[in-house]
N, C-alpha and C positions, 0 to 999 in steps of 0.2 A: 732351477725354476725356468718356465718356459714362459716365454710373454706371449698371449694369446688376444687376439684382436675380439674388442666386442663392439657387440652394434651400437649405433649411436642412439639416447635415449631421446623417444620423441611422444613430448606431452599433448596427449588429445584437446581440441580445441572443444571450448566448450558451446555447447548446444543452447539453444534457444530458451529450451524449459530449467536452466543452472537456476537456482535464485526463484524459481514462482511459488515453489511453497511458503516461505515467511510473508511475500505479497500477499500472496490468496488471501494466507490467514489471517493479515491486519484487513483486509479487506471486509472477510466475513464478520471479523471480530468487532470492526467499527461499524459497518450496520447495526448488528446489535445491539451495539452500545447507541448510537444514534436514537437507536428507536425505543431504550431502554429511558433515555435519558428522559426524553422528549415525552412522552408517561406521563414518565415519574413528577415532572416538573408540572406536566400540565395539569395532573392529578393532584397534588399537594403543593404547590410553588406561585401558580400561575392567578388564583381567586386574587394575592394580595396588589398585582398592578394591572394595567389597565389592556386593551385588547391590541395596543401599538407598542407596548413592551412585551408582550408575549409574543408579537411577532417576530422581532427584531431579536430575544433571547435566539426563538426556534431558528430563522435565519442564518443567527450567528454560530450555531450550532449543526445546521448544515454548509460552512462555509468550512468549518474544523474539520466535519467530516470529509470535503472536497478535498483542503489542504495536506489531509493526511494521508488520503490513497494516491493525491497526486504527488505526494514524495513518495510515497513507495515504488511506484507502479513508473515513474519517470526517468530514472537509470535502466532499467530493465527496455523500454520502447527507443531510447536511445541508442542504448547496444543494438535494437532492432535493425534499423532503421542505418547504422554503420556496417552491419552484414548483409544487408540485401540490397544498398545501393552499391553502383560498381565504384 
């Protein structure tokens, strides 16, 4: 048997765009939903309280939506932001 030298294995660092598609997607996916929701609610939900609970519902429901792209989308800007500062 002959010992034979091999090169060292060297793991490509990953790119900027690793990881955007499951973002994108909760992204697109909670518009949606946001706007599906917000509807629905205003169409059937909304007659039975008054016109500062239906704010405060819709509000609170674009706040979940806020909360939930800015978890997604917050690792990913962070990673940014430690690659492009020196």
């Amino acid at each position: 048997m002959s010992a034979t030298a091999t090169a060292p294995v060297t793991v490509p660092r990953p790119s900027l765009s690793d990881g955007m598609g499951w973002r994108v997607g909760v992204s697109i996916v909670s518009v949606f939903g946001l706007a599906s929701f917000v509807l629905l609610y205003l169409a059937f939900w909304a007659s039975s309280y008054n016109w500062i609970q239906n704010t405060v519902v819709v509000l609170v429901s674009g706040l979940i939506f806020v909360a939930a792209n800015g978890a997604a989308w917050a690792s990913w800007g962070m990673r940014r932001a430690r690659q492009v500062s020196p």
